[in-house]
VOLUM-695663 format. One record per residue: x, y, z of N, C-alpha, C in turn. Coordinates in steps of 0.02 Angstrom, whole numbers, plus 50000, padded with zeros to 5 digits. Last residue first. Layout:
BEGIN
ATOM, X, Y, Z, X, Y, Z, X, Y, Z
...
***
This chain:
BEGIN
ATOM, 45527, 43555, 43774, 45445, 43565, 43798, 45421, 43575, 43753
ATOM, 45632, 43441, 43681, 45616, 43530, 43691, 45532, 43522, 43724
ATOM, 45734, 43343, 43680, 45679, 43354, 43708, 45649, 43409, 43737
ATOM, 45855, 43380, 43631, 45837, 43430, 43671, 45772, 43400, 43732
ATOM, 45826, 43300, 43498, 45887, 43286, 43565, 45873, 43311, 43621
ATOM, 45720, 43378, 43441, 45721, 43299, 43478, 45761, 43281, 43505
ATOM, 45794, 43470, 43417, 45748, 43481, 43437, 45720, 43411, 43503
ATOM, 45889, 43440, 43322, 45911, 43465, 43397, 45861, 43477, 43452
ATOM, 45797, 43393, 43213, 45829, 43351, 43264, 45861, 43373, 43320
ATOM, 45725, 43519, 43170, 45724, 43467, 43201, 45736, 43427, 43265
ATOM, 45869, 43594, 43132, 45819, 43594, 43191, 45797, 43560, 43237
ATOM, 45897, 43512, 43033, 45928, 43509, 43088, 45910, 43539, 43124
ATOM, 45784, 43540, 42936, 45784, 43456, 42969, 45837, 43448, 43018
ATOM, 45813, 43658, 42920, 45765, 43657, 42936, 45751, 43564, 42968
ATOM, 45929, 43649, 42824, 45921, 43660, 42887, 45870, 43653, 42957
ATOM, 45863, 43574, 42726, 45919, 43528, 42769, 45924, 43568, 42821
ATOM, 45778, 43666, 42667, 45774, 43611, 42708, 45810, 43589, 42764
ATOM, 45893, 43766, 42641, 45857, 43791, 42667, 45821, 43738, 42711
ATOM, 45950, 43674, 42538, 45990, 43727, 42576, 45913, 43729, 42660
ATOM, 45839, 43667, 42449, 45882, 43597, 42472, 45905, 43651, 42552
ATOM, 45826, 43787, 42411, 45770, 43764, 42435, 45781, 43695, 42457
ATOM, 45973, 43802, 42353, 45931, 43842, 42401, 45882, 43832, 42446
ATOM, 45948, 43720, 42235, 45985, 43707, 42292, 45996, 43736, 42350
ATOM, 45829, 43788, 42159, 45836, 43705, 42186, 45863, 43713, 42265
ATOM, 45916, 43870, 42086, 45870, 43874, 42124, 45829, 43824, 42183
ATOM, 45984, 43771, 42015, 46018, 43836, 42068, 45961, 43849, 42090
ATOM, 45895, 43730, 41932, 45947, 43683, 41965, 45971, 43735, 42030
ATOM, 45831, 43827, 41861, 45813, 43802, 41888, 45844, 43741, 41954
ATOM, 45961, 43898, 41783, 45918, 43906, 41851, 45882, 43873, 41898
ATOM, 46077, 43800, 41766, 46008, 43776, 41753, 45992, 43808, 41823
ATOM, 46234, 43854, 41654, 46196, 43819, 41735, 46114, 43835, 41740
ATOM, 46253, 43947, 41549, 46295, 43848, 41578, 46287, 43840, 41610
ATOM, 46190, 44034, 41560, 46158, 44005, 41531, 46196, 43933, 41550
ATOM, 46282, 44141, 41610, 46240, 44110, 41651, 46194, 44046, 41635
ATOM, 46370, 44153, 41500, 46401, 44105, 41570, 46345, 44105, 41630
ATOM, 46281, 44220, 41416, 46306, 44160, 41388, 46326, 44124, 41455
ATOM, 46255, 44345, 41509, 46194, 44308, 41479, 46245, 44228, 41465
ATOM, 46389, 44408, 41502, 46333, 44369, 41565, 46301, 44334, 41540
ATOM, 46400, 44393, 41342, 46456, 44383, 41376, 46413, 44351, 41452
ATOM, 46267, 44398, 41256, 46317, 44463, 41271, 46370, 44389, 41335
ATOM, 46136, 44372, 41227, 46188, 44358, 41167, 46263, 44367, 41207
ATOM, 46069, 44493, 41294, 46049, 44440, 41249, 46121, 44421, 41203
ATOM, 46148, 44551, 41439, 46133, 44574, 41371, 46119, 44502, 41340
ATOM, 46122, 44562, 41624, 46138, 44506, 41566, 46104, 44522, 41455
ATOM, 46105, 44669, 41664, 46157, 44644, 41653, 46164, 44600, 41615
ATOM, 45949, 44649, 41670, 45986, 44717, 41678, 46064, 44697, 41633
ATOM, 45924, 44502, 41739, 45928, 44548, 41667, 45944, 44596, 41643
ATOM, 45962, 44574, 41869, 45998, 44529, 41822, 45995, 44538, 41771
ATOM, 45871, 44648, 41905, 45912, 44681, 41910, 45958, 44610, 41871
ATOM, 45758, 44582, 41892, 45763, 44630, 41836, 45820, 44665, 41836
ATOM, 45762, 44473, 42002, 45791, 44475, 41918, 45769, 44511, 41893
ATOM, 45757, 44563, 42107, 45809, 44537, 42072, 45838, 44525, 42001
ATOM, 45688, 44750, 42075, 45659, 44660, 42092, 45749, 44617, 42060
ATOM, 45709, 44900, 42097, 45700, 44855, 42064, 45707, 44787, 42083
ATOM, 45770, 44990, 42168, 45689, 44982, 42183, 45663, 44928, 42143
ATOM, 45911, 45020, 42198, 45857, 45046, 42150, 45804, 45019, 42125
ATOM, 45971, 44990, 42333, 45925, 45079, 42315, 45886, 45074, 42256
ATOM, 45988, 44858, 42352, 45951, 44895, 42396, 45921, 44975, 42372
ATOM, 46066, 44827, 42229, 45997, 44818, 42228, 45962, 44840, 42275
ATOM, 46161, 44912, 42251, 46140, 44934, 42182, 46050, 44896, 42184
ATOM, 46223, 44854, 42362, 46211, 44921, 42348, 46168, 44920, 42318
ATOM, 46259, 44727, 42281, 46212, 44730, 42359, 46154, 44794, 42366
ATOM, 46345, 44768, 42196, 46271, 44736, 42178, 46239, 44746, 42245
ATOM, 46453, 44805, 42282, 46396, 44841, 42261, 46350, 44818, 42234
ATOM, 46476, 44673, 42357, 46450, 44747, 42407, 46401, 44780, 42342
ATOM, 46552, 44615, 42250, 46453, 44585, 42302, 46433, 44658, 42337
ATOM, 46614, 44652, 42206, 46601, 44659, 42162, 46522, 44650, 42197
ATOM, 46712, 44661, 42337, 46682, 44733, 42307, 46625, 44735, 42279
ATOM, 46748, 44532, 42353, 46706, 44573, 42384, 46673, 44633, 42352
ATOM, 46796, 44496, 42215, 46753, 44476, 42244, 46714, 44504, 42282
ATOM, 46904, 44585, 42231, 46869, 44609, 42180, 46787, 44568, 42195
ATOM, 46977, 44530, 42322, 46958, 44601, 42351, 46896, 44611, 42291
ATOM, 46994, 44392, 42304, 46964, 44410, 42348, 46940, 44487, 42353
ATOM, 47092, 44424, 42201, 47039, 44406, 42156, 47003, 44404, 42231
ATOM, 47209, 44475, 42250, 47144, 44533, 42211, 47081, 44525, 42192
ATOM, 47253, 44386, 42310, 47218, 44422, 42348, 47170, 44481, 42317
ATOM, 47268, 44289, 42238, 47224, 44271, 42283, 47197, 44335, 42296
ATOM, 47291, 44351, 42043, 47324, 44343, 42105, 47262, 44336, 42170
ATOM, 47224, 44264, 41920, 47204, 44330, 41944, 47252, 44290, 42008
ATOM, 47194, 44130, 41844, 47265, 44178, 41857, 47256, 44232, 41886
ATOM, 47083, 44071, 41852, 47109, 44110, 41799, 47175, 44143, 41785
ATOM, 47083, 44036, 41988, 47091, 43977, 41937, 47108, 44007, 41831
ATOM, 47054, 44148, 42022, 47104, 44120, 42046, 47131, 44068, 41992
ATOM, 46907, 44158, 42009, 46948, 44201, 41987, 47014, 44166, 41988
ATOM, 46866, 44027, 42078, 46858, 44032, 41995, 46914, 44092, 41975
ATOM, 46895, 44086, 42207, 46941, 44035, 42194, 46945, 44027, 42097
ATOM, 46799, 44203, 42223, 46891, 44209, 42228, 46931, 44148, 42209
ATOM, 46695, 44138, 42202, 46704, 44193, 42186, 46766, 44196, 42173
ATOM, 46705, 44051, 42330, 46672, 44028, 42255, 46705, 44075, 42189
ATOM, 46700, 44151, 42410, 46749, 44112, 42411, 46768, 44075, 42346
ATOM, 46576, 44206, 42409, 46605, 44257, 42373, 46677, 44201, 42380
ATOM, 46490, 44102, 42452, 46489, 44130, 42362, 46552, 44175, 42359
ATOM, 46530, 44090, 42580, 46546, 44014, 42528, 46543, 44038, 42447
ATOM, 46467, 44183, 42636, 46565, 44199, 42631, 46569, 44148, 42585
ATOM, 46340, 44168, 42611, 46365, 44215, 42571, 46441, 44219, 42560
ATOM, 46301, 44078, 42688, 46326, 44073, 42611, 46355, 44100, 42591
ATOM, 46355, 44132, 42816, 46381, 44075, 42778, 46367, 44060, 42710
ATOM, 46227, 44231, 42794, 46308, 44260, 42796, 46351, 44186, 42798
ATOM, 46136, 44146, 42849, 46134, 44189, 42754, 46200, 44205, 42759
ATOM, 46096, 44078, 42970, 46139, 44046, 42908, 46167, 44085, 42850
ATOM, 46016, 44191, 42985, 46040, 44163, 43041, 46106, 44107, 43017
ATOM, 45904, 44210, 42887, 45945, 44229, 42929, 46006, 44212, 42964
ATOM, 45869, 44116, 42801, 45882, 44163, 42767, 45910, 44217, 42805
ATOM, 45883, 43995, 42916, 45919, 43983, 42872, 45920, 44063, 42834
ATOM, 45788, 44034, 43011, 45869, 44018, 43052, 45916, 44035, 42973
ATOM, 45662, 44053, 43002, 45699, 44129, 42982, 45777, 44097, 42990
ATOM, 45600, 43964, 43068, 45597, 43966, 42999, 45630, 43997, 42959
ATOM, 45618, 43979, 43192, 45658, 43949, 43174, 45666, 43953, 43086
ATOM, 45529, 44116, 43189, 45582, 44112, 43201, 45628, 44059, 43192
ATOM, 45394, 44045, 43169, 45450, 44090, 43100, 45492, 44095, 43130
ATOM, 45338, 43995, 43286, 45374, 43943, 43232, 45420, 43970, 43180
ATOM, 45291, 44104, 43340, 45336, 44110, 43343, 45395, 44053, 43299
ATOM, 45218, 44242, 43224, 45223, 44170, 43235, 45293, 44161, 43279
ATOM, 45230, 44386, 43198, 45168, 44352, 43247, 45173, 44273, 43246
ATOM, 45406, 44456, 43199, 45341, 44402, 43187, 45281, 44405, 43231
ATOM, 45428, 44630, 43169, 45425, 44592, 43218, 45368, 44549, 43174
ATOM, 45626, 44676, 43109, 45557, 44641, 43103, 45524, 44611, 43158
ATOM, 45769, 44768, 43074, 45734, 44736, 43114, 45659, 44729, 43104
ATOM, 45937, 44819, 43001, 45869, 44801, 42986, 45819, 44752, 43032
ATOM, 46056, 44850, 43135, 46034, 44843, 43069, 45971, 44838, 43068
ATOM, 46082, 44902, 43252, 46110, 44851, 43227, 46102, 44842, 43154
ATOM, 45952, 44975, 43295, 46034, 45019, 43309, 46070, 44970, 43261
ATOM, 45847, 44915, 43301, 45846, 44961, 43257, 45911, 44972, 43241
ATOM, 45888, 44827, 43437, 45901, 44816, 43364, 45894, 44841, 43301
ATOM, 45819, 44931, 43513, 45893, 44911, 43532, 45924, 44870, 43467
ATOM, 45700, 44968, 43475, 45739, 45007, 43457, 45824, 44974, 43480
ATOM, 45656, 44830, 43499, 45655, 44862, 43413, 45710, 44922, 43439
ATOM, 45661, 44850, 43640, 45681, 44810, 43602, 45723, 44799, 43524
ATOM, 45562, 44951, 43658, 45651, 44937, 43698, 45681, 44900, 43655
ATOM, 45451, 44906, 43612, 45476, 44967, 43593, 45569, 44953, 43614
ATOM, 45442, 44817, 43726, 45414, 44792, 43636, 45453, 44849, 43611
ATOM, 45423, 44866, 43820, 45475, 44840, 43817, 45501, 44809, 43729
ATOM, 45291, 44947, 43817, 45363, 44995, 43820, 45433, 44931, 43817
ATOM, 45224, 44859, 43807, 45218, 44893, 43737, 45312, 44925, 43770
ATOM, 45271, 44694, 43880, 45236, 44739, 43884, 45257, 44803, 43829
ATOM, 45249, 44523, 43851, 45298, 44583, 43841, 45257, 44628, 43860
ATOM, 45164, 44409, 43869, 45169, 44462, 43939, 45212, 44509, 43934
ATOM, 45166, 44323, 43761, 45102, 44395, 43780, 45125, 44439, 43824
ATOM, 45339, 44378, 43709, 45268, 44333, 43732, 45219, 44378, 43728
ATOM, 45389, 44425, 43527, 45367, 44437, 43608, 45326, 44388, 43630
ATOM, 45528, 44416, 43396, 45441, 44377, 43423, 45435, 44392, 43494
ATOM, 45590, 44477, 43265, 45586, 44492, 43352, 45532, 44450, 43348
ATOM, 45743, 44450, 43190, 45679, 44432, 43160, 45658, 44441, 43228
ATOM, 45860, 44581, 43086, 45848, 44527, 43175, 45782, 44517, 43152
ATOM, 46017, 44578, 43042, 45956, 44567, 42989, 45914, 44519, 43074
ATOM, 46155, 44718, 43036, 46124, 44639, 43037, 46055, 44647, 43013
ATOM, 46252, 44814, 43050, 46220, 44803, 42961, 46168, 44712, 42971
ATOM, 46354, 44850, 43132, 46261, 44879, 43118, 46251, 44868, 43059
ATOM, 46446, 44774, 43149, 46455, 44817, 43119, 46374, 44858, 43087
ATOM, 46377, 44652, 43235, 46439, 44677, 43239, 46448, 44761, 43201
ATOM, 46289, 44616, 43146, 46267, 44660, 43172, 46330, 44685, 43232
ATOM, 46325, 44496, 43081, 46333, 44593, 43036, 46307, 44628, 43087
ATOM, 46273, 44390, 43139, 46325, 44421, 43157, 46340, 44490, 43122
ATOM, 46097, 44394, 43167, 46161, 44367, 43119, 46220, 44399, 43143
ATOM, 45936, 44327, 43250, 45998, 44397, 43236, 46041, 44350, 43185
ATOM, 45790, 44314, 43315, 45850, 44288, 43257, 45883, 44339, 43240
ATOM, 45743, 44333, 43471, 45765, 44351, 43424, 45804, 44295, 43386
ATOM, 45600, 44337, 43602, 45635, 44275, 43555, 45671, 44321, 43480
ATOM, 45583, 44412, 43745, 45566, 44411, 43677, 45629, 44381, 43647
ATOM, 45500, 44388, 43897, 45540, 44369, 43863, 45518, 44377, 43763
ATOM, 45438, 44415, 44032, 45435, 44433, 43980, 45500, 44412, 43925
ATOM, 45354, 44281, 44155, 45424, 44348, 44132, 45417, 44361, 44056
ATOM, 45252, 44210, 44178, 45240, 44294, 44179, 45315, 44327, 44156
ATOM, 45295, 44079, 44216, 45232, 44108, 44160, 45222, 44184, 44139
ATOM, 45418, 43993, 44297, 45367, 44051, 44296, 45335, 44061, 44219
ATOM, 45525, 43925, 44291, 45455, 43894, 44316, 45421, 43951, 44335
ATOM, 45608, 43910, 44199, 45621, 43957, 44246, 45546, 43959, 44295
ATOM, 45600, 43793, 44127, 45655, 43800, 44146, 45641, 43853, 44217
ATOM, 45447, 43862, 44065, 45465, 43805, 44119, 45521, 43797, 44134
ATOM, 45492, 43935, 43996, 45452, 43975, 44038, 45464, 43906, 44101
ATOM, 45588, 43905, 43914, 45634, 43926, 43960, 45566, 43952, 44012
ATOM, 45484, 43842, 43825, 45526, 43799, 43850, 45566, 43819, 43910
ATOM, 45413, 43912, 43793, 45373, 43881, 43817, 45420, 43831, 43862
ATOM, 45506, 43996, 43694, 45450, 44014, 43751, 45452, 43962, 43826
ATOM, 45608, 43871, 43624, 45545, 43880, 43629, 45532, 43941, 43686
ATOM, 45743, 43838, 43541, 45733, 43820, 43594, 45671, 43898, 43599
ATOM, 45793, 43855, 43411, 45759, 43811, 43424, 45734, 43789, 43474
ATOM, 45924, 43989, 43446, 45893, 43932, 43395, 45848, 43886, 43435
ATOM, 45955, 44119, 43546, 45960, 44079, 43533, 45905, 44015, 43480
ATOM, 45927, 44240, 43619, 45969, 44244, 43537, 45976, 44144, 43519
ATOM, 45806, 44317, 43702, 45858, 44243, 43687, 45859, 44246, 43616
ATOM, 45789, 44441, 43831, 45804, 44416, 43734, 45835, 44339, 43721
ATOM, 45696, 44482, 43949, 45743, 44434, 43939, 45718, 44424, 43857
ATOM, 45709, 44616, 44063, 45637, 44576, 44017, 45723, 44530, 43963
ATOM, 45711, 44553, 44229, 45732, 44585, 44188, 45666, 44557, 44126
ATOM, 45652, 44554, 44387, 45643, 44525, 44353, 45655, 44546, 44262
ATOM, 45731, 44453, 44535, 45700, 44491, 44498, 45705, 44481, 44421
ATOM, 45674, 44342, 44605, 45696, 44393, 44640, 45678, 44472, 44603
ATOM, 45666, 44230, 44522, 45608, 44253, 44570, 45614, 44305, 44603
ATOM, 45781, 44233, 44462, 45718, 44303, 44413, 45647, 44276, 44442
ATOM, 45857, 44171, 44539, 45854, 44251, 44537, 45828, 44283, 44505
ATOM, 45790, 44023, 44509, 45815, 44063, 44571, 45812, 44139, 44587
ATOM, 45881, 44017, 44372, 45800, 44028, 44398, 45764, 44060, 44462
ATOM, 45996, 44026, 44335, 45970, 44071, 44339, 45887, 44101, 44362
ATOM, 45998, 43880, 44317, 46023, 43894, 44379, 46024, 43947, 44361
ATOM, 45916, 43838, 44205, 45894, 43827, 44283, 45945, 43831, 44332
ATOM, 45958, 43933, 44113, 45886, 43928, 44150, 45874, 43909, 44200
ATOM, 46090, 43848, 44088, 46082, 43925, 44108, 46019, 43948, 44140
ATOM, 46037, 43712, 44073, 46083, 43734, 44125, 46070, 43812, 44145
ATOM, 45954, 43758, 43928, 45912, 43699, 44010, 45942, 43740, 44052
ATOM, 46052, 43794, 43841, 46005, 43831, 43876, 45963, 43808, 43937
ATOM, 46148, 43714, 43793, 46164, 43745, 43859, 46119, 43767, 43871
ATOM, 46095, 43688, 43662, 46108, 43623, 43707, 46125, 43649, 43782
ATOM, 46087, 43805, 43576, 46038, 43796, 43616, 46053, 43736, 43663
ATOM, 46221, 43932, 43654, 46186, 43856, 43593, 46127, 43848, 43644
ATOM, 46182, 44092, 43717, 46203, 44051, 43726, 46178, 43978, 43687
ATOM, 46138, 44219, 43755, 46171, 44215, 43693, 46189, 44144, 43678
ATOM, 46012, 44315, 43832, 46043, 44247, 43819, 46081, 44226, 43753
ATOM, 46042, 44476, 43900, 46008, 44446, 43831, 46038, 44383, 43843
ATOM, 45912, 44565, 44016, 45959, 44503, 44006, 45958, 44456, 43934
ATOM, 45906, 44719, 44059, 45900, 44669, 44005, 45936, 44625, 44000
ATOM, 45934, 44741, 44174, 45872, 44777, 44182, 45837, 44731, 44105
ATOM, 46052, 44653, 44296, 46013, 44681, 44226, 45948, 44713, 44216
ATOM, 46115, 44583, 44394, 46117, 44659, 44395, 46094, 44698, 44324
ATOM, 46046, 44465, 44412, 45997, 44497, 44461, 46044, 44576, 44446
ATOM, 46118, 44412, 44299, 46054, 44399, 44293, 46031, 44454, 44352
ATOM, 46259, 44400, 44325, 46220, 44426, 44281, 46149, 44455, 44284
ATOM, 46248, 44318, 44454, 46256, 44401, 44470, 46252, 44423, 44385
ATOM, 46229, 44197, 44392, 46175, 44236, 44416, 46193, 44321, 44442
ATOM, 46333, 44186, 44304, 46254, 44194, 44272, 46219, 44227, 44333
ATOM, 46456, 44279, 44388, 46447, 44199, 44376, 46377, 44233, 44338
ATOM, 46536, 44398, 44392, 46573, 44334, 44406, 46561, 44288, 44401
ATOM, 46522, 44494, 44252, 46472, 44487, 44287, 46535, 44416, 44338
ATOM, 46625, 44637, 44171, 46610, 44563, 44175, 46578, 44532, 44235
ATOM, 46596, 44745, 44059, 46613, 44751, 44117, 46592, 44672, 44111
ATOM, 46672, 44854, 43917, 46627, 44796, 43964, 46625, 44787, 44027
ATOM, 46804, 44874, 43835, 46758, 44916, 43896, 46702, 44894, 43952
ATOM, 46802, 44800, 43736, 46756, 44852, 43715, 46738, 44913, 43791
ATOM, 46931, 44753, 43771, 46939, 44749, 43705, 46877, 44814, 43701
ATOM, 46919, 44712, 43901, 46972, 44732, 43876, 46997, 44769, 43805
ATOM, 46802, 44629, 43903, 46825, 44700, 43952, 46867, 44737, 43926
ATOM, 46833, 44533, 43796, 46782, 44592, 43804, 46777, 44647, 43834
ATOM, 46925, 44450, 43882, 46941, 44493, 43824, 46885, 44524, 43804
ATOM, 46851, 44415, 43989, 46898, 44472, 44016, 46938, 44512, 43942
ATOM, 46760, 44330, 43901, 46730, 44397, 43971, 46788, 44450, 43972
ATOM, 46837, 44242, 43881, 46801, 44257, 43832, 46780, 44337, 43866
ATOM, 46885, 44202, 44004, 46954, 44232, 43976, 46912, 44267, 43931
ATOM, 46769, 44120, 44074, 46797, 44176, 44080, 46849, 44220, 44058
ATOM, 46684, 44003, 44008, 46745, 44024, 44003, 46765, 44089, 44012
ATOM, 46540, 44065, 44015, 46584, 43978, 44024, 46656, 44001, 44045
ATOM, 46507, 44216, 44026, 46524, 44164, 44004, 46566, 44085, 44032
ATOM, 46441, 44372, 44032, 46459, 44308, 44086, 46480, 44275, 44040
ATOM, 46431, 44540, 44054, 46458, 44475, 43997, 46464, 44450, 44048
ATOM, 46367, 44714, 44017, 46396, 44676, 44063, 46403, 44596, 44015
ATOM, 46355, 44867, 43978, 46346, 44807, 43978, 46404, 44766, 44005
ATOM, 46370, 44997, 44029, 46302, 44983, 44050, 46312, 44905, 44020
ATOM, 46505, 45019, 43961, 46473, 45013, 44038, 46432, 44992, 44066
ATOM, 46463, 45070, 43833, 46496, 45005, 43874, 46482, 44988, 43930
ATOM, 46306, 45135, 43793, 46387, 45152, 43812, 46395, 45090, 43840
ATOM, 46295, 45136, 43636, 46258, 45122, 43667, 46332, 45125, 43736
ATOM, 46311, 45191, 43490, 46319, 45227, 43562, 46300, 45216, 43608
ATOM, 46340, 45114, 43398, 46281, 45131, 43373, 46285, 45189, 43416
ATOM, 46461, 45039, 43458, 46452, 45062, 43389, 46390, 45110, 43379
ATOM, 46397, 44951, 43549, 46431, 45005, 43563, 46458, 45049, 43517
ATOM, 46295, 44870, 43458, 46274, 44902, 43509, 46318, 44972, 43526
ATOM, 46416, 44790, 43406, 46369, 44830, 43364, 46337, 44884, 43398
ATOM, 46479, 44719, 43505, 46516, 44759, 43486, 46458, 44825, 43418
ATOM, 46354, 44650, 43528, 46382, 44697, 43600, 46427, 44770, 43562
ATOM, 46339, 44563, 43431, 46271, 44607, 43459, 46312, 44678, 43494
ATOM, 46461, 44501, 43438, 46452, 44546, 43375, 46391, 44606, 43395
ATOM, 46460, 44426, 43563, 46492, 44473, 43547, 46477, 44547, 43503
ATOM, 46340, 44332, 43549, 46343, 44389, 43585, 46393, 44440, 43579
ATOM, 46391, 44279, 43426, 46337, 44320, 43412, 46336, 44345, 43479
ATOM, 46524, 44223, 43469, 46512, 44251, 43407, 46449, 44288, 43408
ATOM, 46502, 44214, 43642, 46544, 44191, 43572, 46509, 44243, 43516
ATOM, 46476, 44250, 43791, 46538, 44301, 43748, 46550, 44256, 43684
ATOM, 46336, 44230, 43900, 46373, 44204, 43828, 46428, 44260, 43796
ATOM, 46237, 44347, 43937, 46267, 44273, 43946, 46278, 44244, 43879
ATOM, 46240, 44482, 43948, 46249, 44467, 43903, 46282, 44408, 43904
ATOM, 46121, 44636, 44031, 46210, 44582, 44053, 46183, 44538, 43962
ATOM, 46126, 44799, 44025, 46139, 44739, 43998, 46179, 44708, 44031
ATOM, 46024, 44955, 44078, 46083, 44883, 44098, 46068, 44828, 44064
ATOM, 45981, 45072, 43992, 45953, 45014, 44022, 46029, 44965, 44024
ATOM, 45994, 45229, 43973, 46006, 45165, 43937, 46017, 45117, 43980
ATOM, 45856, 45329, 43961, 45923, 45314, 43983, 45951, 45274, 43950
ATOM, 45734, 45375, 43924, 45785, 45434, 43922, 45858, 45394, 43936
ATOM, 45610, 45323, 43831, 45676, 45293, 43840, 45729, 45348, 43846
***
């Protein structure tokens, strides 16, 4: 990999963005990517904002890429497939879909070919700021040097994994793909209890954050397992220990694995709206 491969990047919302703006962060140079979107103002504030360049419709996306990433809900993906179909008879990029619940199997028929290469990502938005969390799945027909292209294009972003299932990828939506919604809902949680103490909004937000970054910290370097890093903190008798004890691990734990369902049953069902191949 001496160069850096052309991106286009259908879709300018929240996760194509964050990918793009992470990407050019890392050094990936602007230029080389490109943005289509629905709404073209989304496109021209990208140009404007990272340097970008903007494609005029999906398909001059599509035939000036060497990587075409799909950023786009899954309820638009049919449309984008099949009027980009056309030009990846022409030619033929190796294609990322950032997108939820929509299948392989599904854009292979949209695009009524069997042979393009396409690899299925779960990303999160931190990857705006190279700190995301991507789950990779390849067809068979990826080939090793694109398998490699790949990882290393999300190496740049943050922490990256490749599945052998591709069913884990939806499976991954919620500890991925959802985790940064909890997480703003805990640390909000966070700032409002403070709040409710009298701590001013905005300190009791900053202290919030801080207070998550470094536990974050503290559990990524020191090799230790959650709850030992809790117990850690929580002294017998001691102040943590007592205000953790007024809520039923077990109950909190629970609601996670509620959490996690319910997503997993909106799948599902977009699934069955979709009438997904």
């Amino acid at each position: 990999m001496t160069k850096s491969k052309t991106i286009s990047i259908i879709g300018a919302g929240h996760l194509g963005s964050a990918l793009a703006r992470g990407l050019i962060k890392n050094g990936y140079p602007a230029g080389s990517i490109t943005f289509s979107n629905r709404d073209p103002k989304k496109s021209e504030r990208l140009v404007k904002e990272l340097g970008v360049l903007s494609a005029n419709n999906n398909i001059q996306a599509a035939m000036d890429a060497e990587i075409l990433i799909l950023a786009v809900k899954p309820q638009y993906m049919q449309d984008v497939c099949l009027e980009i179909a056309s030009a990846l008879q022409k030619h033929r990029p190796l294609i990322i879909s950032l997108a939820g619940v929509i299948d392989i199997a599904s854009m292979m028929h949209w695009f009524t070919q069997s042979e393009l290469e396409i690899v299925r990502v779960m990303t999160n938005t931190p990857t705006e700021f190279c700190k995301g969390t991507s789950a990779l799945f390849a067809s068979a027909s990826v080939s090793a040097e694109n398998r490699l292209w790949v990882e290393t294009l999300f190496n740049g972003v943050g922490y990256t994994f490749w599945v052998e299932q591709e069913s884990l990828i939806d499976t991954l939506t919620a500890p991925i793909g959802c985790a940064p919604a909890y997480v703003f809902l805990f640390l909000e949680a966070l700032q409002k209890a403070a709040i409710s103490r009298g701590i001013p909004e905005e300190l009791s937000g900053t202290i919030a954050l801080e207070s998550v970054i470094g536990a974050a910290e503290l559990a990524k370097q020191s090799g230790r397992s959650f709850d030992q890093l809790r117990a850690g903190v929580s002294t017998p008798n001691g102040v943590t220990a007592h205000s953790l004890e007024s809520m039923s691990f077990n109950d909190f734990f629970a609601l996670f694995k509620q959490i996690f369902a319910a997503a997993e049953e909106r799948i599902e069902q977009i699934t069955q709206s979709l009438g997904k191949q």
